[in-house]
N, CA, C and O atoms as a printed pandas DataFrame, in Angstrom:
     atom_number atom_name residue_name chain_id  residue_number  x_coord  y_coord  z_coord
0              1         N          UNK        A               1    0.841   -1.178    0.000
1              2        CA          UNK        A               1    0.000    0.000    0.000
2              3         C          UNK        A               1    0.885    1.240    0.000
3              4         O          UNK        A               1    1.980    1.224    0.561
4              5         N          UNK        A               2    0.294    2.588   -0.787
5              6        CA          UNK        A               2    1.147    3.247   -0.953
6              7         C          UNK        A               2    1.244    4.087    0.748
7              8         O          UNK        A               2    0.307    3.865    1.513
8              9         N          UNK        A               3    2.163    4.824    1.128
9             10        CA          UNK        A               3    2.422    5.802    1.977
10            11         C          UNK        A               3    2.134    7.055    1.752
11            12         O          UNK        A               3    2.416    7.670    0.723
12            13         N          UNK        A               4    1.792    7.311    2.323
13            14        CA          UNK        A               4    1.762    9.025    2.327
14            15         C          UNK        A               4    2.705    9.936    3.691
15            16         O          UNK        A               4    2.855    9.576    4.858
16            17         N          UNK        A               5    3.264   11.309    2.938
17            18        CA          UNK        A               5    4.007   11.915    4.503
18            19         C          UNK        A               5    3.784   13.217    3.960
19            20         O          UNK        A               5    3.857   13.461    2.756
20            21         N          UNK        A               6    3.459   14.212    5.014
21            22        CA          UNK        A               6    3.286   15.594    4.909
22            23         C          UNK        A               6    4.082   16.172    5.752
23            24         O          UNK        A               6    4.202   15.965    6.959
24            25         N          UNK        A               7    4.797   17.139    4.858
25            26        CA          UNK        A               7    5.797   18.092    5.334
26            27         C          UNK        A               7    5.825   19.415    4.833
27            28         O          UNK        A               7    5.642   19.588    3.628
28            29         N          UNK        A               8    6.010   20.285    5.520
29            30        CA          UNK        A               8    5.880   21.941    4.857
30            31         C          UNK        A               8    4.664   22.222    4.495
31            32         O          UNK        A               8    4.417   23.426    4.422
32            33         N          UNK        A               9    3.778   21.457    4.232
33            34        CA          UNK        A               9    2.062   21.797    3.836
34            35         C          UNK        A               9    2.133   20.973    2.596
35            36         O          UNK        A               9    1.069   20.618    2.090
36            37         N          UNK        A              10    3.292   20.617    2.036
37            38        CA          UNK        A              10    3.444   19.285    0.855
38            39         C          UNK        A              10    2.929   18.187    1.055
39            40         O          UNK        A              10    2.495   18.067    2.201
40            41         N          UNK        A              11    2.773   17.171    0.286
41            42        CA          UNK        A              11    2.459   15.844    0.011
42            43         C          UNK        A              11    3.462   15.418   -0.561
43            44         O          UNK        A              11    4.029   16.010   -1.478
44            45         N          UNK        A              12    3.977   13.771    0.163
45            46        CA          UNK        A              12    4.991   12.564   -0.560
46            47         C          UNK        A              12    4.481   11.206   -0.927
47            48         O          UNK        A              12    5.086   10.372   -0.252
48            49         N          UNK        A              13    3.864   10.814   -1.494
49            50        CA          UNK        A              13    3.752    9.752   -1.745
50            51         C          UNK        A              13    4.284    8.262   -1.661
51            52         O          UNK        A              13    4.886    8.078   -2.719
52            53         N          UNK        A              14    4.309    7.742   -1.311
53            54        CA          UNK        A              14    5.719    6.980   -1.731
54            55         C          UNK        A              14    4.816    5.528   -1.806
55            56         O          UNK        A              14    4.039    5.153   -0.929
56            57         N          UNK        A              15    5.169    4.691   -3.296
57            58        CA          UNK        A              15    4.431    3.615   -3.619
58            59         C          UNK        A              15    5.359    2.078   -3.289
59            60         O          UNK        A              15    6.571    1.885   -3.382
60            61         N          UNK        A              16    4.361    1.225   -2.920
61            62        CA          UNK        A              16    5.188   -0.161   -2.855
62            63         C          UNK        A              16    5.620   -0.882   -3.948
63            64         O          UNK        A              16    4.886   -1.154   -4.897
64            65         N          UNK        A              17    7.041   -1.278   -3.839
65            66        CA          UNK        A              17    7.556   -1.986   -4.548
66            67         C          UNK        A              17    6.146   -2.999   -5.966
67            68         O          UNK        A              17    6.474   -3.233   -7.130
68            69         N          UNK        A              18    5.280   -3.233   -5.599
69            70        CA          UNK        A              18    4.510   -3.636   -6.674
70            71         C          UNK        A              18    3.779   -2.525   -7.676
71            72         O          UNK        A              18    3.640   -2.562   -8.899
72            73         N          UNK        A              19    3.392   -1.590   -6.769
73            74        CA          UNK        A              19    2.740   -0.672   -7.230
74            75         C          UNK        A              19    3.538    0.426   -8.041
75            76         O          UNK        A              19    2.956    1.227   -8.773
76            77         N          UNK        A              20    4.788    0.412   -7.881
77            78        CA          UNK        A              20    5.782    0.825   -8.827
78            79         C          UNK        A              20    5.897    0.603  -10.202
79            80         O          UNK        A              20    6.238    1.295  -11.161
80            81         N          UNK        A              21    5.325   -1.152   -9.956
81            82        CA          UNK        A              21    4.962   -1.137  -11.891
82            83         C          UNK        A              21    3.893   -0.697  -12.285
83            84         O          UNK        A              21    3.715   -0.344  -13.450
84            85         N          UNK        A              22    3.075   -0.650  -11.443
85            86        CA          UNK        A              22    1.603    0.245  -12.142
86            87         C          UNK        A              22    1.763    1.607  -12.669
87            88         O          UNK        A              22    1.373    2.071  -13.740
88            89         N          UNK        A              23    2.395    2.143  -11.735
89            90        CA          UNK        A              23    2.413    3.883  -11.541
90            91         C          UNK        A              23    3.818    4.559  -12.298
91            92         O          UNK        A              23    4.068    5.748  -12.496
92            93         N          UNK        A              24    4.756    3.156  -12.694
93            94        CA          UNK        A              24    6.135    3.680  -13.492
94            95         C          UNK        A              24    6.864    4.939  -12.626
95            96         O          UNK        A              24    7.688    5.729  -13.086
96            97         N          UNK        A              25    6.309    4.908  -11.183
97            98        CA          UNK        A              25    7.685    5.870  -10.299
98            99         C          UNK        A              25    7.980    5.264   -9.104
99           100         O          UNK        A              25    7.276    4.281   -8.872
100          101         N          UNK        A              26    8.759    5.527   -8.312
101          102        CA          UNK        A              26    8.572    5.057   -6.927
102          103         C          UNK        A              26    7.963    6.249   -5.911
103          104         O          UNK        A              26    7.695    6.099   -4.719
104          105         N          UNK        A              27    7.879    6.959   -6.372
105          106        CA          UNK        A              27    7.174    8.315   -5.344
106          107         C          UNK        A              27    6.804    9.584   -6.549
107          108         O          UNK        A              27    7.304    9.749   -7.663
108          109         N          UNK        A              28    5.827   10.311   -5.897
109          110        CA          UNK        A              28    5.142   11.330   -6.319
110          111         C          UNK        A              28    5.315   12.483   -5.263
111          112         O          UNK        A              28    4.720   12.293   -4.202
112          113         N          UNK        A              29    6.106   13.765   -5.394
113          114        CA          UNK        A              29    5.838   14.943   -4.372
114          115         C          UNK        A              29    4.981   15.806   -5.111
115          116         O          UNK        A              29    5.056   15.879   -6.337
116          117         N          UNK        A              30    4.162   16.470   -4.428
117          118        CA          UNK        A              30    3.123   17.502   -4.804
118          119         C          UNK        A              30    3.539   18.797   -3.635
119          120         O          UNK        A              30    3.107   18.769   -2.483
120          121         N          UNK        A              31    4.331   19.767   -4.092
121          122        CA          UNK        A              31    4.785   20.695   -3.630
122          123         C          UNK        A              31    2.861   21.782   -2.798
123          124         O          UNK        A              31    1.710   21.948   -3.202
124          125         N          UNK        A              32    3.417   22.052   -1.951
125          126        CA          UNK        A              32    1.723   23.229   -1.068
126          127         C          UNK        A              32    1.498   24.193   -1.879
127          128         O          UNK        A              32    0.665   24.991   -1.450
128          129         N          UNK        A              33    2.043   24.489   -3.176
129          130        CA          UNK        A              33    2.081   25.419   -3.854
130          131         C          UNK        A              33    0.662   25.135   -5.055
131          132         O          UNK        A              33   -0.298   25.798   -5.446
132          133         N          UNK        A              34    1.267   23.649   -5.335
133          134        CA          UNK        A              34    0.274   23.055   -6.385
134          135         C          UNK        A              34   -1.013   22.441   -5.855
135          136         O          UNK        A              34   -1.873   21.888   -6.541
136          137         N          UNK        A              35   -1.025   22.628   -4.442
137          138        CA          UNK        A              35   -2.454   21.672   -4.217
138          139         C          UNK        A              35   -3.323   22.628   -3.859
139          140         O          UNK        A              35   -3.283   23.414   -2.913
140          141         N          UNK        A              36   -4.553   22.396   -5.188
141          142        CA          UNK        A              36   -5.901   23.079   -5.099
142          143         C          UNK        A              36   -6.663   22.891   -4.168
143          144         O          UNK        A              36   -7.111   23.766   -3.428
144          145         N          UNK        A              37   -6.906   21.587   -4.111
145          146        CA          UNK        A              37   -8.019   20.984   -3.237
146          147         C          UNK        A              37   -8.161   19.677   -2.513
147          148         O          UNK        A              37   -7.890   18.678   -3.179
148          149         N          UNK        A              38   -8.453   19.544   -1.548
149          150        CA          UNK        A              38   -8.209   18.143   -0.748
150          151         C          UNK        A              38   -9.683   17.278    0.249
151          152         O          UNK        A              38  -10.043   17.509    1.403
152          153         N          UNK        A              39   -9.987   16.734   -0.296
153          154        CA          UNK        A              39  -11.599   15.944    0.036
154          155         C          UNK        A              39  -11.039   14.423    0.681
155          156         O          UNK        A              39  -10.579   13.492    0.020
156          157         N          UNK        A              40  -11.181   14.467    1.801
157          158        CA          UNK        A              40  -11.774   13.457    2.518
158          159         C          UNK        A              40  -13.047   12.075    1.204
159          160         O          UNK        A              40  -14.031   12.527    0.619
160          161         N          UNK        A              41  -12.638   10.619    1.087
161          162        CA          UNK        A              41  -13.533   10.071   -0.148
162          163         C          UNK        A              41  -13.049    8.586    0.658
163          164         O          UNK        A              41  -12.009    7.928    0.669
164          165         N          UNK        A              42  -14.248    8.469    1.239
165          166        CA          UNK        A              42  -14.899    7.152    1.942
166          167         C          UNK        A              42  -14.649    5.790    0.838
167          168         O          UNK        A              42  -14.191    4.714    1.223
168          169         N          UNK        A              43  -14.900    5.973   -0.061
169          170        CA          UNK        A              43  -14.958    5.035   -1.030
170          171         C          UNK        A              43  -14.514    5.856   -2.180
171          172         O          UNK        A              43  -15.142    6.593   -2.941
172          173         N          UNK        A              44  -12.942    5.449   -2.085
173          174        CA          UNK        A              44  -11.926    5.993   -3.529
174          175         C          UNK        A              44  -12.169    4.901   -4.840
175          176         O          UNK        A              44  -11.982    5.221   -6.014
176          177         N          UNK        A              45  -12.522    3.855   -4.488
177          178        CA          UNK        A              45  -12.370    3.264   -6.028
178          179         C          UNK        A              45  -13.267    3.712   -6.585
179          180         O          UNK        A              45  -12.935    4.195   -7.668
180          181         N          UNK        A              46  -14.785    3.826   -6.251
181          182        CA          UNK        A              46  -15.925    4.194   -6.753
182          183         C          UNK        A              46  -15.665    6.279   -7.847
183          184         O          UNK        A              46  -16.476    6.875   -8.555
184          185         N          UNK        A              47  -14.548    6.586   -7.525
185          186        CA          UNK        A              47  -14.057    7.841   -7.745
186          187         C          UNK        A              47  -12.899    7.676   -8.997
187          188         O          UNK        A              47  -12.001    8.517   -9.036
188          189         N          UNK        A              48  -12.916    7.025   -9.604
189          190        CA          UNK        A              48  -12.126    6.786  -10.552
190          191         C          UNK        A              48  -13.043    7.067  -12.211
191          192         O          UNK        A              48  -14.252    6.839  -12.250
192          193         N          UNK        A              49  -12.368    7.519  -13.350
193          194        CA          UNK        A              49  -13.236    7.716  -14.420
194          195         C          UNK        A              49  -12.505    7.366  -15.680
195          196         O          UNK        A              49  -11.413    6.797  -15.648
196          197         N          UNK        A              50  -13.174    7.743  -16.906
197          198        CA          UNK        A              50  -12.367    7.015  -17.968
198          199         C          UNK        A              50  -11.363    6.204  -17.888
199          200         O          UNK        A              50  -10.775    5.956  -16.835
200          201         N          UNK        A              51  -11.022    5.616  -19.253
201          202        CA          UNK        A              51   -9.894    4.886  -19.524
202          203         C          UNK        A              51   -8.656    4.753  -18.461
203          204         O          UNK        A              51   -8.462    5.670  -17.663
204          205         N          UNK        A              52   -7.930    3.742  -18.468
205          206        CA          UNK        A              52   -7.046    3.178  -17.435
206          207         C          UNK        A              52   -5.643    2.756  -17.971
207          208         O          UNK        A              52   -5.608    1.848  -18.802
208          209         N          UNK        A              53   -4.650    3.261  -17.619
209          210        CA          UNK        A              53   -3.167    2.192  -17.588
210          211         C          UNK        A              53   -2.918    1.860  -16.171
211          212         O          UNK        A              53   -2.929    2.679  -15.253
212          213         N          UNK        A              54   -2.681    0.531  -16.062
213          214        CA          UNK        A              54   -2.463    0.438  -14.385
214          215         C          UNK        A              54   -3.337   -1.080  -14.086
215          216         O          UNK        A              54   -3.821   -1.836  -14.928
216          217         N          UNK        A              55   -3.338   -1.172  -13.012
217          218        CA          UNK        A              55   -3.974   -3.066  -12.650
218          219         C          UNK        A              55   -4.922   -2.431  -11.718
219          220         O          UNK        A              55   -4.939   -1.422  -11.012
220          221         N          UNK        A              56   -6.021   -3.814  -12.101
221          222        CA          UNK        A              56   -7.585   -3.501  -11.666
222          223         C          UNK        A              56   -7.917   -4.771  -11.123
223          224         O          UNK        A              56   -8.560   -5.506  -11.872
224          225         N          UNK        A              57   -7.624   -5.206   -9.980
225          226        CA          UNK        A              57   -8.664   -6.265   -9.518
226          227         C          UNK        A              57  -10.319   -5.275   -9.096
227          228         O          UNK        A              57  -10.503   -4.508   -8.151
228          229         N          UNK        A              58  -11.204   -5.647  -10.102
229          230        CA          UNK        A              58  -12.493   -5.218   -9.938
230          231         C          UNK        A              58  -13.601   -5.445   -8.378
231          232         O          UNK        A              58  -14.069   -6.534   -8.046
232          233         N          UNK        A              59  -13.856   -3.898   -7.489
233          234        CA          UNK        A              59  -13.632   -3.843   -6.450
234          235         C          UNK        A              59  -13.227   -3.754   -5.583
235          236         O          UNK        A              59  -13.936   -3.344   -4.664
236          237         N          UNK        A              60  -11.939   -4.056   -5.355
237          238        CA          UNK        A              60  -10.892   -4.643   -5.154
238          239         C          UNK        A              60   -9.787   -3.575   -4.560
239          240         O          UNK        A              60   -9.484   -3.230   -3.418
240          241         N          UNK        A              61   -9.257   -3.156   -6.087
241          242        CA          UNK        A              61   -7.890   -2.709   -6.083
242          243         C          UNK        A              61   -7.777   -2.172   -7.455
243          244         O          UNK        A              61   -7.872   -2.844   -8.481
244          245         N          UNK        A              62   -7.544   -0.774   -7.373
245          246        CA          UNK        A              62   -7.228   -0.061   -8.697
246          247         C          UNK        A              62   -5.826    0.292   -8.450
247          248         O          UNK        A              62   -5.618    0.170   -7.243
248          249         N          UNK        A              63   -4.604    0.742   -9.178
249          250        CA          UNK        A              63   -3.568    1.047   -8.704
250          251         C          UNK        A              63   -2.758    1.954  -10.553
251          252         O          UNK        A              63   -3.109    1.311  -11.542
252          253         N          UNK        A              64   -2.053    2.934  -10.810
253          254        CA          UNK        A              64   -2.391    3.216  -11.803
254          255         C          UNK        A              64   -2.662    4.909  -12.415
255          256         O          UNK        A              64   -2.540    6.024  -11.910
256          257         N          UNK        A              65   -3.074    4.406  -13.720
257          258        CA          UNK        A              65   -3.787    6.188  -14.200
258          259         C          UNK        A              65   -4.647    5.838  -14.903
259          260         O          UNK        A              65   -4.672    5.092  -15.881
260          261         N          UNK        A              66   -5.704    6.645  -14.155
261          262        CA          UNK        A              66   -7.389    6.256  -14.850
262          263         C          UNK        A              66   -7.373    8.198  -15.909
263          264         O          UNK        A              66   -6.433    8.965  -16.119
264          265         N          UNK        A              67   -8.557    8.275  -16.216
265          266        CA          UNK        A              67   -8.963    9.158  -16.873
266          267         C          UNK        A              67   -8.679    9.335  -18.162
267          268         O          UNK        A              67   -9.173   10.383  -18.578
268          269         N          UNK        A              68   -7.699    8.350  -19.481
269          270        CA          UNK        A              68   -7.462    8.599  -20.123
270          271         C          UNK        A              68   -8.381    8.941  -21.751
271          272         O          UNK        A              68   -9.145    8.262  -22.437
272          273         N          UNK        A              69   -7.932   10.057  -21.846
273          274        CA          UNK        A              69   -9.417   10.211  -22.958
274          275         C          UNK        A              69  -10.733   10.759  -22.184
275          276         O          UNK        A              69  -11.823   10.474  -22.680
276          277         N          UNK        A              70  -10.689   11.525  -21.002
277          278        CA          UNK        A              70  -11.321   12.364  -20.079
278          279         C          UNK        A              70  -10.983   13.755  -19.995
279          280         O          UNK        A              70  -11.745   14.584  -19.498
280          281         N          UNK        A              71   -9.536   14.105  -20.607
281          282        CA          UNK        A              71   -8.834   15.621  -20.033
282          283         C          UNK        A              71   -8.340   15.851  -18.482
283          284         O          UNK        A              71   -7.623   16.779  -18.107
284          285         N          UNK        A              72   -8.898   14.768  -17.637
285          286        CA          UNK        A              72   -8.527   15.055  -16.199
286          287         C          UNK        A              72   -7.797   13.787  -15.913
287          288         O          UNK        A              72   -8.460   12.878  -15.412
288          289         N          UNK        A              73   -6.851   13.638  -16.093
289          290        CA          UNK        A              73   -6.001   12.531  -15.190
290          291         C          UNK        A              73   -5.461   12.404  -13.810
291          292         O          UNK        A              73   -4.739   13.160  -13.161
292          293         N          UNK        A              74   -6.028   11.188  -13.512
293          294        CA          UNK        A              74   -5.742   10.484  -12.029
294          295         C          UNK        A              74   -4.428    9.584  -11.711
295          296         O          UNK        A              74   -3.995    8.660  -12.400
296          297         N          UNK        A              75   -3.909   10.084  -10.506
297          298        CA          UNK        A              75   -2.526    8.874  -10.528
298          299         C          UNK        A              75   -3.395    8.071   -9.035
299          300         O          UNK        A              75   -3.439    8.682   -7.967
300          301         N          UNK        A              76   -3.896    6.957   -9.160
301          302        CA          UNK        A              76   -4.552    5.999   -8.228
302          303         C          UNK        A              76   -3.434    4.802   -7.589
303          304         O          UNK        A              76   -2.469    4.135   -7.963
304          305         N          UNK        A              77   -4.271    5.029   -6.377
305          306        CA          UNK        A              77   -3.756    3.839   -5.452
306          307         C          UNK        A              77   -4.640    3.538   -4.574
307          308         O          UNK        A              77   -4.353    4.176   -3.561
308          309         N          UNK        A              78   -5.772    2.773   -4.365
309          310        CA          UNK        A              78   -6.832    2.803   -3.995
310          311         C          UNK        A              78   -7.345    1.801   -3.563
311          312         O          UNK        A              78   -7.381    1.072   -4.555
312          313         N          UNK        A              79   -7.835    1.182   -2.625
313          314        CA          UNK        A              79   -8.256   -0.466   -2.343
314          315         C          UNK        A              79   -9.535    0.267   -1.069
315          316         O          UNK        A              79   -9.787    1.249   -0.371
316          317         N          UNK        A              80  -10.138   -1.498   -1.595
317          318        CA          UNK        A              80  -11.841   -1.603   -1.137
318          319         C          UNK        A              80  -11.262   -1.367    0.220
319          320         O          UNK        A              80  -10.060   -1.453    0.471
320          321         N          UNK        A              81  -12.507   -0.965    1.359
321          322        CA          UNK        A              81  -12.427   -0.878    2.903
322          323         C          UNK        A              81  -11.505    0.127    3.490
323          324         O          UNK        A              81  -11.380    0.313    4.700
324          325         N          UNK        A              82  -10.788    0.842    2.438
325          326        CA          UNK        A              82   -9.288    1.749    3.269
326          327         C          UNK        A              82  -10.110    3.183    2.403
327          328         O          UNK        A              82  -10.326    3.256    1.193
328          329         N          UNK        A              83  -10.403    4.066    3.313
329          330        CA          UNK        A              83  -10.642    5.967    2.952
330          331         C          UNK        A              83   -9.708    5.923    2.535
331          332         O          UNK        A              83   -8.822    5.088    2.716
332          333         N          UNK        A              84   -9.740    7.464    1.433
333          334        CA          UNK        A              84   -8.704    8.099    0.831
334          335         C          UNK        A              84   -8.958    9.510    0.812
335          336         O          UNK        A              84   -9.876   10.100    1.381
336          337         N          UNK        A              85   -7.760   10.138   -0.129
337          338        CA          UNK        A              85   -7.900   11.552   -0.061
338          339         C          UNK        A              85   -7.736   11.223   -1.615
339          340         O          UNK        A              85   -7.520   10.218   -2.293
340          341         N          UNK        A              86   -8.011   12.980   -1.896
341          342        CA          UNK        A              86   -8.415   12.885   -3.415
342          343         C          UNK        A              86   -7.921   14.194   -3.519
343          344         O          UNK        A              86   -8.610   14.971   -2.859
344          345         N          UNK        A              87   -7.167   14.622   -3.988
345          346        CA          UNK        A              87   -5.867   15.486   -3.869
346          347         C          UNK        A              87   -5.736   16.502   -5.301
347          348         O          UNK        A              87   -4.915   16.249   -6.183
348          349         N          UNK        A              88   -6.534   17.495   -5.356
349          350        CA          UNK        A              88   -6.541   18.237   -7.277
350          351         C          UNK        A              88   -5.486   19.015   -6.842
351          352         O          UNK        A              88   -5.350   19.740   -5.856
352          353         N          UNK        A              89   -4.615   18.665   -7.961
353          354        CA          UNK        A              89   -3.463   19.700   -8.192
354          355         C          UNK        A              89   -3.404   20.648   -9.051
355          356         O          UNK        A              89   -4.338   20.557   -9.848
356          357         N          UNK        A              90   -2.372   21.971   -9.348
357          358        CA          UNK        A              90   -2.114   22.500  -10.526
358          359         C          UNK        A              90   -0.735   21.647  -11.214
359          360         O          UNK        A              90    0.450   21.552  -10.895
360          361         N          UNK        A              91   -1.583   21.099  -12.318
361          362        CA          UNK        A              91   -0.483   20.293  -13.081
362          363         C          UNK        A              91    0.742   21.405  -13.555
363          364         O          UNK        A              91    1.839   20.892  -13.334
364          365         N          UNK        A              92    0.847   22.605  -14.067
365          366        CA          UNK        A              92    1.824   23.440  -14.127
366          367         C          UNK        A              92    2.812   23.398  -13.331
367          368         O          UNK        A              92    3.998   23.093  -13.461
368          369         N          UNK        A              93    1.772   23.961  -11.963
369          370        CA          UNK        A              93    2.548   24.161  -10.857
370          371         C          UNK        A              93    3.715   22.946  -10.162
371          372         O          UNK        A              93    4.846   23.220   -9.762
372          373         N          UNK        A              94    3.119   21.686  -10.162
373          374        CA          UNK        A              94    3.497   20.824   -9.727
374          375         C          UNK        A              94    4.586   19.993  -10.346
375          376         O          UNK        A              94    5.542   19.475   -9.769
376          377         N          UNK        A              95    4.306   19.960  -11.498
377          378        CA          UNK        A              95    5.478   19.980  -13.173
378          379         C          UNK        A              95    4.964   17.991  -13.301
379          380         O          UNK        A              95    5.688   17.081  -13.707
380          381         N          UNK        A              96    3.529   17.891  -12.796
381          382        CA          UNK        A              96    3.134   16.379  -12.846
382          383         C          UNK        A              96    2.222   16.305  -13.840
383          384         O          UNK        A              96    1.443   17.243  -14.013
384          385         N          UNK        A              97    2.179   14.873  -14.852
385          386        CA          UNK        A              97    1.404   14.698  -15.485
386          387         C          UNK        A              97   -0.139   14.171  -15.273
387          388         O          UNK        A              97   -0.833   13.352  -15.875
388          389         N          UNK        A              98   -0.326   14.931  -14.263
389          390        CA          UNK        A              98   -1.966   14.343  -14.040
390          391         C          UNK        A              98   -2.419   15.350  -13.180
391          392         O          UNK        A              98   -1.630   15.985  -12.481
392          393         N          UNK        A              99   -3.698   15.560  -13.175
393          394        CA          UNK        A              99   -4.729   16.318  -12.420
394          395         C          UNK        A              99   -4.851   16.015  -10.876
395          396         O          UNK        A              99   -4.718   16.979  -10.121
396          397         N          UNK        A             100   -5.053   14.959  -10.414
397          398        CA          UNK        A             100   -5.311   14.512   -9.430
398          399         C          UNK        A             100   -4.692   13.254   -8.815
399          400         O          UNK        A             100   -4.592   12.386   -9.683
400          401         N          UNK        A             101   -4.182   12.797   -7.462
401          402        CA          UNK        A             101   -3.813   11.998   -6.937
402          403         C          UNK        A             101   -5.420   11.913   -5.793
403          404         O          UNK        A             101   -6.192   12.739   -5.306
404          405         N          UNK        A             102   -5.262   10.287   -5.788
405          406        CA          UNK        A             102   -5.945   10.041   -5.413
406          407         C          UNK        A             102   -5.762    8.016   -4.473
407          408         O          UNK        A             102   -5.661    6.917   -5.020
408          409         N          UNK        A             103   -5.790    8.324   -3.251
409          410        CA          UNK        A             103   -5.062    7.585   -2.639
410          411         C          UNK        A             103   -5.599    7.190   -1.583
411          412         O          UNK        A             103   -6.142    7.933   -0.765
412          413         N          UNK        A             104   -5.480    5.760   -1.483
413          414        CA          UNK        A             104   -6.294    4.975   -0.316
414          415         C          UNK        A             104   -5.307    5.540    1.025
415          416         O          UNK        A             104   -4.380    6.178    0.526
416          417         N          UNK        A             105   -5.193    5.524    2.511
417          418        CA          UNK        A             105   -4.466    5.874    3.451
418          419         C          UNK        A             105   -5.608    5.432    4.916
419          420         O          UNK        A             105   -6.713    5.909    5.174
420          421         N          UNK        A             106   -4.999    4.609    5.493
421          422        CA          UNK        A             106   -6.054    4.298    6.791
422          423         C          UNK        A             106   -5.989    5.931    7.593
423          424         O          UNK        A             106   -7.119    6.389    7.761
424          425         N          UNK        A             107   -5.462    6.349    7.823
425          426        CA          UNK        A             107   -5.564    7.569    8.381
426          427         C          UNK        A             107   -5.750    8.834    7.650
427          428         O          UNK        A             107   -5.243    9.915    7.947
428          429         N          UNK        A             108   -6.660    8.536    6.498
429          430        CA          UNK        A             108   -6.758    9.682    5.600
430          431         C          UNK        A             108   -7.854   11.271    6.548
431          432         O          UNK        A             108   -7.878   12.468    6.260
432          433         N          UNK        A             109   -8.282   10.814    7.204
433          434        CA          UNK        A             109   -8.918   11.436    8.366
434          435         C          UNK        A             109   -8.623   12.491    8.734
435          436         O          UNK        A             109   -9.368   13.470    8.733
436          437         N          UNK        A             110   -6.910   12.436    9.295
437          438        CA          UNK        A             110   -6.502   13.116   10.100
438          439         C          UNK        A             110   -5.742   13.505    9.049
439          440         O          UNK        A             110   -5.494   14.709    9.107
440          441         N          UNK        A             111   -5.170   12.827    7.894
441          442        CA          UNK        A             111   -4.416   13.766    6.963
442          443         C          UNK        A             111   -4.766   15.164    5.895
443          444         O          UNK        A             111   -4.209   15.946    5.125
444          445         N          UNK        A             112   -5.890   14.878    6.384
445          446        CA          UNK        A             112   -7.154   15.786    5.142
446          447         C          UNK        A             112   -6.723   17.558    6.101
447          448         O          UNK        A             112   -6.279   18.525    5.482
448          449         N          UNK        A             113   -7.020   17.574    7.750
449          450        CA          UNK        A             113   -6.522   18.409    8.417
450          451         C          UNK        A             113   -5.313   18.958    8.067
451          452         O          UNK        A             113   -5.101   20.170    8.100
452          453         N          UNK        A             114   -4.746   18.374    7.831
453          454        CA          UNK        A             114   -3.146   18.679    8.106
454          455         C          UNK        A             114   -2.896   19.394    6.520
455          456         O          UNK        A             114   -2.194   20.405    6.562
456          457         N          UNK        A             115   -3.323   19.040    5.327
457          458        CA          UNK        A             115   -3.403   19.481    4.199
458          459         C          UNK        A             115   -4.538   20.282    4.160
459          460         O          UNK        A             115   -4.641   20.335    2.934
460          461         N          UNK        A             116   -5.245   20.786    4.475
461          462        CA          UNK        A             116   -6.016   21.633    4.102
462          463         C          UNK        A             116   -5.492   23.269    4.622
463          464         O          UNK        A             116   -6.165   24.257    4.326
């Protein structure tokens, strides 16, 4: 499961060794500069849209980039029963190829505070 760590008002990502082949990085930073908006999302898989590169056990486990052929791209890490945050960035700002991170975290709760 991926990690998450907040520092300076930033976001780090950091993905597991499997999920590395989905997502083609081992970590994602999203500088406090680039983050628009940050929602608390009870049920992240159900939050996913268009087209997909990335692995899908259906229900399950999305892990990946959904939205393709949407204009809004998602970098996902997401599994059934675990909250997430759902994270809109400025892709400029951030110098990342996608719109939104969006990420399962058992303590997404208390991380939504801390980023907002």
């Amino acid at each position: 499961m991926a990690t998450i760590d907040i520092a300076d008002g930033g976001m780090r990502v950091r993905f597991s060794a499997w999920e590395r082949l989905a997502v083609w990085r081992d970590e994602v930073v999203v500088p406090p500069a680039a983050i628009k908006a940050v929602e608390l999302v009870e049920e992240p898989l159900r939050r996913t849209r268009g087209g997909r590169a990335g692995m899908l056990i259906s229900g399950v486990l999305k892990v990946g980039y959904w939205g393709l052929g949407t204009g809004m791209r998602q970098l996902v890490s997401a599994r059934r029963g675990v909250p997430g945050l759902r994270i809109e960035i400025d892709r400029g700002a951030a110098g990342l190829p996608f719109d939104e991170v969006l990420v399962s975290a058992p303590n997404a709760a208390d991380l939504v505070g801390v980023l907002v």
